[in-house]
MMTF fields as JSON, N, C-alpha, C and O atoms, coordinates in Angstrom:
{
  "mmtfVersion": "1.0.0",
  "mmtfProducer": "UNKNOWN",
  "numBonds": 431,
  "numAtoms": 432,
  "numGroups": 108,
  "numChains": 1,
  "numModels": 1,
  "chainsPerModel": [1],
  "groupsPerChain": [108],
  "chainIdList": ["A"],
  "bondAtomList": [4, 2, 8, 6, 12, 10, 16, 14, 20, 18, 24, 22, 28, 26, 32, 30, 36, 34, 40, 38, 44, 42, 48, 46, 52, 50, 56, 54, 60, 58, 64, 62, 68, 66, 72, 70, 76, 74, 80, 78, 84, 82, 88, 86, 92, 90, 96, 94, 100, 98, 104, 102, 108, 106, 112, 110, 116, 114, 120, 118, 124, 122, 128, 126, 132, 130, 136, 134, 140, 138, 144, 142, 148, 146, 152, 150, 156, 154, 160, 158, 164, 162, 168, 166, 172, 170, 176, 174, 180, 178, 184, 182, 188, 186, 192, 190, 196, 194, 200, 198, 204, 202, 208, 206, 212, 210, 216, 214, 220, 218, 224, 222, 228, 226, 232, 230, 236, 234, 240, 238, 244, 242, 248, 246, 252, 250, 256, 254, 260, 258, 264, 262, 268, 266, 272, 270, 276, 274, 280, 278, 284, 282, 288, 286, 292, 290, 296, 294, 300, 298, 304, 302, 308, 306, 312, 310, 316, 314, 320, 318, 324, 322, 328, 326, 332, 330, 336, 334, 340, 338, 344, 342, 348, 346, 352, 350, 356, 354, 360, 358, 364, 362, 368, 366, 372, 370, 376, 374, 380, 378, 384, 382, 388, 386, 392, 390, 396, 394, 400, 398, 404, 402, 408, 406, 412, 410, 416, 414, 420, 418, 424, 422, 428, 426],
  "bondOrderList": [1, 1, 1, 1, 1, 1, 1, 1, 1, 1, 1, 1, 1, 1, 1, 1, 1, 1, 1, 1, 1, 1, 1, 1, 1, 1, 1, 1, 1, 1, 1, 1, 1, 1, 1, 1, 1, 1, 1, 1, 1, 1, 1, 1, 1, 1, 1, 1, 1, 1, 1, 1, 1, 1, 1, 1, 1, 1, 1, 1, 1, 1, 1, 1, 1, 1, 1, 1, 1, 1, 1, 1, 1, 1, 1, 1, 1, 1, 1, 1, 1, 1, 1, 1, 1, 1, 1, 1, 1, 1, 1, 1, 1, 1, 1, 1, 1, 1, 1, 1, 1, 1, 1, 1, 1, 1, 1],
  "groupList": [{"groupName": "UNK", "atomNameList": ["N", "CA", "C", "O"], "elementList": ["N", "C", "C", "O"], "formalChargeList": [0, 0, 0, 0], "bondAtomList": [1, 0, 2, 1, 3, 2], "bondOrderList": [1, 1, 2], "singleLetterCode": "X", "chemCompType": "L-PEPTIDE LINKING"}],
  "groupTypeList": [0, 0, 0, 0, 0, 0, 0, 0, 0, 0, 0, 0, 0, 0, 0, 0, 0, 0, 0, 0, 0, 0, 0, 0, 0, 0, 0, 0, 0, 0, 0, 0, 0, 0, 0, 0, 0, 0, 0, 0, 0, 0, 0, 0, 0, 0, 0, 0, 0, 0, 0, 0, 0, 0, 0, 0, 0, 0, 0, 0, 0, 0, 0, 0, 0, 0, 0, 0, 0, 0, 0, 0, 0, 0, 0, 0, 0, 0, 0, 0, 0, 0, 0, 0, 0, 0, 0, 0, 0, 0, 0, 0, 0, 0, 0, 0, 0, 0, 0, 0, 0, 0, 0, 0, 0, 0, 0, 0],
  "groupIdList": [1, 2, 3, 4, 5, 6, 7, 8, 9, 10, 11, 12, 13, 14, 15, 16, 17, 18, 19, 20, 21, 22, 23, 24, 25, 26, 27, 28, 29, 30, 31, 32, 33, 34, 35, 36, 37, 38, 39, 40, 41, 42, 43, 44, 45, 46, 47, 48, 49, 50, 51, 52, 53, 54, 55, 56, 57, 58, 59, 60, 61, 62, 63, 64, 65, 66, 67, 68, 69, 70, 71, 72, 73, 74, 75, 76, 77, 78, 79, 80, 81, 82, 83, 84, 85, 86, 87, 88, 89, 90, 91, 92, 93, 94, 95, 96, 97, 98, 99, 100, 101, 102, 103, 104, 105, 106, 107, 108],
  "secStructList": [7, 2, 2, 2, 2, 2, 2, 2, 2, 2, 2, 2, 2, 2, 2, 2, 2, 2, 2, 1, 7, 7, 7, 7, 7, 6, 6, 7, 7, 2, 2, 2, 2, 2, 2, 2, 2, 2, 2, 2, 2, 2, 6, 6, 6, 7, 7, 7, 6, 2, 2, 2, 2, 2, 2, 2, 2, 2, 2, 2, 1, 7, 7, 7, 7, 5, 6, 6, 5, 7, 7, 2, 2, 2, 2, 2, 2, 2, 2, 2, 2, 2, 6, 6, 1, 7, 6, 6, 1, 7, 2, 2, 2, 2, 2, 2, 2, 2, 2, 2, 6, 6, 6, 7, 1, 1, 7, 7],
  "xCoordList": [116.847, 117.553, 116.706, 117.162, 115.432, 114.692, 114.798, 115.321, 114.253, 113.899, 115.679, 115.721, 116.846, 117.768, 117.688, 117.943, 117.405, 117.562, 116.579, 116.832, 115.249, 114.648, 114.776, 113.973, 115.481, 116.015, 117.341, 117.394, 118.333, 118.831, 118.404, 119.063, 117.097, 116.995, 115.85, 115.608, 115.579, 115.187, 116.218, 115.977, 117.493, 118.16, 118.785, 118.795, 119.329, 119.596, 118.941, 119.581, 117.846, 116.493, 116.642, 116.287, 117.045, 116.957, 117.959, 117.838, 119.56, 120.76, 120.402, 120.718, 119.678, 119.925, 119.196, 119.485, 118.049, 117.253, 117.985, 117.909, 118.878, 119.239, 120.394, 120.728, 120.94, 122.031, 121.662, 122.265, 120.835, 120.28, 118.906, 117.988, 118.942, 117.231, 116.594, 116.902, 115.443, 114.369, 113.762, 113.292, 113.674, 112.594, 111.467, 111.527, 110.234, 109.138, 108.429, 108.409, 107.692, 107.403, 105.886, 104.979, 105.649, 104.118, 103.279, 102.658, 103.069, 102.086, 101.778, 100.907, 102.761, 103.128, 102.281, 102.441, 101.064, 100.358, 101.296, 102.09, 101.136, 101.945, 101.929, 102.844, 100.292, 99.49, 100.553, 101.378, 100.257, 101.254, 102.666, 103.385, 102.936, 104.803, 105.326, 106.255, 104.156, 104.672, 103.826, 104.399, 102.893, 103.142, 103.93, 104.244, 104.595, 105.86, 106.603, 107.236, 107.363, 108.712, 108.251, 108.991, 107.275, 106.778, 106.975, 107.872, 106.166, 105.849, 107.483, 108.289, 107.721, 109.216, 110.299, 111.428, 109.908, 111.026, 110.101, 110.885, 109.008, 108.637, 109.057, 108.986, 109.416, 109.837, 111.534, 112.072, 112.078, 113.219, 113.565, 114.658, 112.52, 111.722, 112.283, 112.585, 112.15, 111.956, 110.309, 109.433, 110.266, 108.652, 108.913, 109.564, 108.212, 107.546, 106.957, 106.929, 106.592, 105.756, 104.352, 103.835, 103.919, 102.848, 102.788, 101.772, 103.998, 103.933, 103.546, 103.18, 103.636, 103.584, 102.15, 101.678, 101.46, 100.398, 99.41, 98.744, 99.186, 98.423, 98.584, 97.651, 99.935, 100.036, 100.057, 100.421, 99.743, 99.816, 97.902, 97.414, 97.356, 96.083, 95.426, 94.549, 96.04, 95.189, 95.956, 95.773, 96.528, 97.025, 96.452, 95.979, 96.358, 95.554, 93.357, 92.443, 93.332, 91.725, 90.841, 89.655, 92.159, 91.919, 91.686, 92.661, 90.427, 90.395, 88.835, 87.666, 89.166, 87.852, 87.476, 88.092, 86.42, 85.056, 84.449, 84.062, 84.286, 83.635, 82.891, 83.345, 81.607, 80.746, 79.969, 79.274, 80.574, 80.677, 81.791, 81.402, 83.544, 84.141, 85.343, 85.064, 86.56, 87.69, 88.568, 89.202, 88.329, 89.144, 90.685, 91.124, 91.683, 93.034, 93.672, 93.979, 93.667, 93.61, 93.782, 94.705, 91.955, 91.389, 91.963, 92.037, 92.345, 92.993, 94.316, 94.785, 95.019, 96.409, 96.386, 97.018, 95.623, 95.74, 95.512, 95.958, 94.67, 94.246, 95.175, 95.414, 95.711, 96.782, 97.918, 98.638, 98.179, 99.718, 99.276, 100.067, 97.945, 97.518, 97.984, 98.853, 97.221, 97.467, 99.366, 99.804, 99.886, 101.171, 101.9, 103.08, 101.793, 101.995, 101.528, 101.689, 100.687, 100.38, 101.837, 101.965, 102.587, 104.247, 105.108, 105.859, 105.216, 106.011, 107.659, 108.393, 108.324, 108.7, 109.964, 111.173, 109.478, 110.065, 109.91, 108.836, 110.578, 110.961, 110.04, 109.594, 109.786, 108.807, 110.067, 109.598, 111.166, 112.297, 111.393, 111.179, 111.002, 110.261, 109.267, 109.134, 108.125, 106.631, 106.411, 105.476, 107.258, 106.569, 107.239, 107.038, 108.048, 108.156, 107.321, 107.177, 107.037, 105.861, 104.446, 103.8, 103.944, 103.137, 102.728, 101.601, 104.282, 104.437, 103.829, 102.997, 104.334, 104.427, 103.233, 102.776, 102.312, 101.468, 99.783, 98.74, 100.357, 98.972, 97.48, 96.448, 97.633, 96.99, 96.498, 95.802, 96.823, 96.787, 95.417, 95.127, 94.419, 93.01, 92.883, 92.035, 94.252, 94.04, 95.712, 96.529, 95.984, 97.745, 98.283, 97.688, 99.404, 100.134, 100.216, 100.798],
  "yCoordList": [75.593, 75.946, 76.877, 77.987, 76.481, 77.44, 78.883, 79.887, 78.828, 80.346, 81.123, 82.324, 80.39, 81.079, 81.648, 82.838, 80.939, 81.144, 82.211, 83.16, 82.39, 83.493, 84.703, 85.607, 84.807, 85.824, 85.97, 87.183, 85.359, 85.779, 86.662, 87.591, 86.204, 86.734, 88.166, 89.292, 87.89, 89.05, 90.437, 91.613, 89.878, 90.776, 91.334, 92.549, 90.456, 90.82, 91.831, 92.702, 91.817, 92.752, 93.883, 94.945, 94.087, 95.159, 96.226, 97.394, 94.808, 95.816, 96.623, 97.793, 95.756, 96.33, 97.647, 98.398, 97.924, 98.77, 100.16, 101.097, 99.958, 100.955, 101.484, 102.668, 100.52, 101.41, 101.737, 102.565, 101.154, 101.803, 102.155, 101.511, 103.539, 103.628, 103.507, 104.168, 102.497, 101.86, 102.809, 103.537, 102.954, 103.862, 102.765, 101.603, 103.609, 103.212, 103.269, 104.342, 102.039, 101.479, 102.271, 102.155, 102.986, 103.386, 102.723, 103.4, 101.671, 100.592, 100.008, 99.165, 100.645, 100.015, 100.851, 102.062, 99.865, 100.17, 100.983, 100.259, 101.988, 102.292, 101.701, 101.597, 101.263, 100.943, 98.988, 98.805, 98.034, 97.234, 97.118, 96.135, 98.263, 98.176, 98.287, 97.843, 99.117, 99.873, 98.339, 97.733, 98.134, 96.609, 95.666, 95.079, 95.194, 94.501, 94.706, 93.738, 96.22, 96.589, 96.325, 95.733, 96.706, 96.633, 95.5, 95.35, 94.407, 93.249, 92.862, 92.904, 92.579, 92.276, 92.782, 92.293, 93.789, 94.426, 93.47, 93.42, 92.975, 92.921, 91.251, 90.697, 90.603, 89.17, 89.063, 88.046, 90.242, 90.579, 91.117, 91.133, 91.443, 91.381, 93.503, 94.02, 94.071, 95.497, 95.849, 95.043, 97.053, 97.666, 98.956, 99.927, 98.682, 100.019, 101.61, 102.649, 101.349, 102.127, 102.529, 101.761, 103.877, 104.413, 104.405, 104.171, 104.689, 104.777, 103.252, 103.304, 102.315, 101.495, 100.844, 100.186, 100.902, 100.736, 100.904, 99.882, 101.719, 101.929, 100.705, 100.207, 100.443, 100.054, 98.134, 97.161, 97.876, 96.82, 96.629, 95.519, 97.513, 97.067, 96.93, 96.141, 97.782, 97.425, 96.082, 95.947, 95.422, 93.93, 93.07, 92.136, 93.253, 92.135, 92.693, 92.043, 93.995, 93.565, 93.069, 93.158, 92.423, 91.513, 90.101, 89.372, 89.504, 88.487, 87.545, 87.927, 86.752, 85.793, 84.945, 84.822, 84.485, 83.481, 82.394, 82.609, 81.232, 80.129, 79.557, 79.227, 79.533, 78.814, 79.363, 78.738, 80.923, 81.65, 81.361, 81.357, 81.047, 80.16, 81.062, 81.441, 81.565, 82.101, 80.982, 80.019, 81.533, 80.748, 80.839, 81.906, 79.763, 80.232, 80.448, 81.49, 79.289, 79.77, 80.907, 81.53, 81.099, 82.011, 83.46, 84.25, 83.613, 85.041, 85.329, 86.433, 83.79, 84.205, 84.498, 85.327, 83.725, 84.171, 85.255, 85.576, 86.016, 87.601, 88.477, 89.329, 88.541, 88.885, 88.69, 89.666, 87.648, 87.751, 88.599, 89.52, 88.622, 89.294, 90.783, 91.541, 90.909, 92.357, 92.795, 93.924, 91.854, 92.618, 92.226, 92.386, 91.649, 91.462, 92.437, 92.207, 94.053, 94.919, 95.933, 97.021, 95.412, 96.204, 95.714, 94.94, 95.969, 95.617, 95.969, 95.277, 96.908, 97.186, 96.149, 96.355, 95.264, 94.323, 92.811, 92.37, 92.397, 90.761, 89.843, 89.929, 88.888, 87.977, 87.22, 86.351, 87.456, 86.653, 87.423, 86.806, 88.648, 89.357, 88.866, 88.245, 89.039, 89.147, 87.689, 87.363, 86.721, 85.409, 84.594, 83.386, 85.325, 84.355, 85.907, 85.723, 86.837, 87.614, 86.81, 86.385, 86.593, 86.26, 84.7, 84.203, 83.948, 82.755, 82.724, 81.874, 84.16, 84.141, 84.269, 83.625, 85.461, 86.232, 86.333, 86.966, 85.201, 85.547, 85.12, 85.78, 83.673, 83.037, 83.205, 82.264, 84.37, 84.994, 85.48, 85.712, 85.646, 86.093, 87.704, 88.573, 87.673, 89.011, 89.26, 88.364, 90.777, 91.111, 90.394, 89.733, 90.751, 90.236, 91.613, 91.433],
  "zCoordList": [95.684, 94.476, 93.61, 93.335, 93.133, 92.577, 93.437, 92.955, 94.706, 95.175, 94.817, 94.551, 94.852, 95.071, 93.254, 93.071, 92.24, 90.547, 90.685, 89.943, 91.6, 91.285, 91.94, 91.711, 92.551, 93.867, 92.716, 92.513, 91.949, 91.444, 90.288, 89.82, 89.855, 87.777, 88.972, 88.537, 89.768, 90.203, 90.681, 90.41, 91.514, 91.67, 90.461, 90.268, 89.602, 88.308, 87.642, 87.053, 87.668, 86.619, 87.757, 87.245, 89.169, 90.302, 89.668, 89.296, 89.737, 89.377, 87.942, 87.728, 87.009, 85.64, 85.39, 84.458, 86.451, 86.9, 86.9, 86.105, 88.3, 88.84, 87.808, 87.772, 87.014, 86.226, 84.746, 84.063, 84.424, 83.044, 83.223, 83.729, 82.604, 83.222, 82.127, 81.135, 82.143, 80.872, 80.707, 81.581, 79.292, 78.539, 78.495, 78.094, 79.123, 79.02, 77.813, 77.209, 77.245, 75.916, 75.501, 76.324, 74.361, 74.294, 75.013, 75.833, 74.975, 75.264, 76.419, 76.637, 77.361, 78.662, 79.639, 79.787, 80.511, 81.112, 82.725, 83.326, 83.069, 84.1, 85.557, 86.374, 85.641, 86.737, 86.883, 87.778, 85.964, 85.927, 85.826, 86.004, 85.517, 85.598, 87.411, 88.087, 87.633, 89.024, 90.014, 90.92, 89.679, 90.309, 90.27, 91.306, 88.628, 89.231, 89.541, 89.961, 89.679, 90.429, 92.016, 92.801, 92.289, 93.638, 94.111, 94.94, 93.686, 94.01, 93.827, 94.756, 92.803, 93.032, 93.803, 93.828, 94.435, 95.23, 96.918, 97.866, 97.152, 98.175, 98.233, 99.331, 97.247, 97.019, 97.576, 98.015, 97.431, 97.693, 99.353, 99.92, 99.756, 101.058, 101.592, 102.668, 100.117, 100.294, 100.813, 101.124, 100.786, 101.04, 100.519, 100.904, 99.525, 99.015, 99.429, 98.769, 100.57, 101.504, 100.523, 99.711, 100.82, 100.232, 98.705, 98.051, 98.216, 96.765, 95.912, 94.738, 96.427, 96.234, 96.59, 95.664, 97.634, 98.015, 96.776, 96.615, 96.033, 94.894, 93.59, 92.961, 93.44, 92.022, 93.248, 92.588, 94.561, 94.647, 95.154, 95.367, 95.226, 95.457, 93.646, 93.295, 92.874, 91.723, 90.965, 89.755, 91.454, 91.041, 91.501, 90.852, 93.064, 94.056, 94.232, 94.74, 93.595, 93.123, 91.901, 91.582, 91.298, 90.264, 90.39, 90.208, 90.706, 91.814, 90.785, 90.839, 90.25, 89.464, 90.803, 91.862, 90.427, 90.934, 90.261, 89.112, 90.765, 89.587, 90.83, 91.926, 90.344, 90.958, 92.725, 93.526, 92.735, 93.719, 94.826, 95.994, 94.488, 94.944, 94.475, 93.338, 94.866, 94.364, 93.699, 94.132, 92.438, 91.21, 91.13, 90.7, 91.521, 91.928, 89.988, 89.41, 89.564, 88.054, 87.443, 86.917, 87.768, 87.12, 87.136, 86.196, 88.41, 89.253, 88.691, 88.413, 88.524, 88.228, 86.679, 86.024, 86.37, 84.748, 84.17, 83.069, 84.995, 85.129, 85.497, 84.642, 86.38, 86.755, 85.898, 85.687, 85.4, 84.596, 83.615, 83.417, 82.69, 81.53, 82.138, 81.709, 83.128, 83.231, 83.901, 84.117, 84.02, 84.403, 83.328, 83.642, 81.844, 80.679, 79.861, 78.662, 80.318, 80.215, 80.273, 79.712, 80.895, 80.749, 80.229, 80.821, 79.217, 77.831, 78.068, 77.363, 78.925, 79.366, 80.366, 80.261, 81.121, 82.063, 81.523, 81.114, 81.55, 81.181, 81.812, 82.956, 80.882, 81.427, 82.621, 83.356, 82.742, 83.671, 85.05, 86.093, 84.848, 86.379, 86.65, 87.704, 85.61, 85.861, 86.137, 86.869, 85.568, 85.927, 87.154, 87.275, 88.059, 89.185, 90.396, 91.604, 89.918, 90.886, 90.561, 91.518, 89.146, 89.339, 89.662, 89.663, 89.999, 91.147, 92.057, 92.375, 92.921, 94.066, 94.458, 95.402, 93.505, 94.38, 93.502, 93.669, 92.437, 91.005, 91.784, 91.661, 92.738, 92.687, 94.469, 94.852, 95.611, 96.865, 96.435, 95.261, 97.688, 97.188, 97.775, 97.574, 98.672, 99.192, 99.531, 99.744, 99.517, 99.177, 100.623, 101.474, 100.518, 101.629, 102.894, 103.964]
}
C-alpha cells in the first residue's frame, strides 16, 4: 500500500511536471533539483541516461562516517539537506527519494 501512495504522489508530481512547466526559484540549487527529478524518475523505474549521471553521482558522493564506519543516518540526513536545496519540488518528492536512496552507500 505505501509503495503504491508513493508511486502515486510521485507520478502525480511527473504529470504536474510535464504540463506546467515550474519556474525555477532564485535559491534553487540546480545540481539537487536535477537529482530529484532523476532519482525520482528512476523510482518510477525510468533512466535518465547520461544527462542524468551527473546530477545522480553528486547526490550519492554525499556519504558521512562515524567511527570510520558508514553512517546510515548520517548520509541520509545529508542528503535530504542537500535535495531540500530545491525549493522548487515538494517535499511529497524529495522525501520518499530520499526513502529510497538517502541512506545506499553507493548509487544504484
Amino acid at each position: 500500500m505505501k509503495r503504491r501512495s508513493i508511486a502515486a504522489a510521485l507520478s502525480s508530481a511527473a504529470l504536474a511536471c510535464a504540463f506546467a512547466t515550474p519556474t525555477a526559484r532564485a535559491g534553487d540549487n540546480q545540481d539537487a533539483c536535477g537529482a530529484v527529478l532523476c532519482l525520482a524518475g528512476l523510482i518510477l523505474g525510468g533512466n535518465g541516461g547520461k544527462t542524468c549521471a551527473e546530477y545522480e553521482a553528486s547526490y550519492f558522493s554525499i556519504v558521512k562516517f562515524r567511527n570510520g564506519h558508514f553512517d546510515l543516518s548520517g548520509t541520509s540526513s545529508a542528503r535530504g539537506d542537500f535535495l531540500n536545496q530545491c525549493q522548487s519540488v515538494g517535499s511529497d518528492v524529495k522525501g520518499p527519494v530520499n526513502s529510497k536512496y538517502g541512506a545506499v552507500q553507493n548509487g544504484p
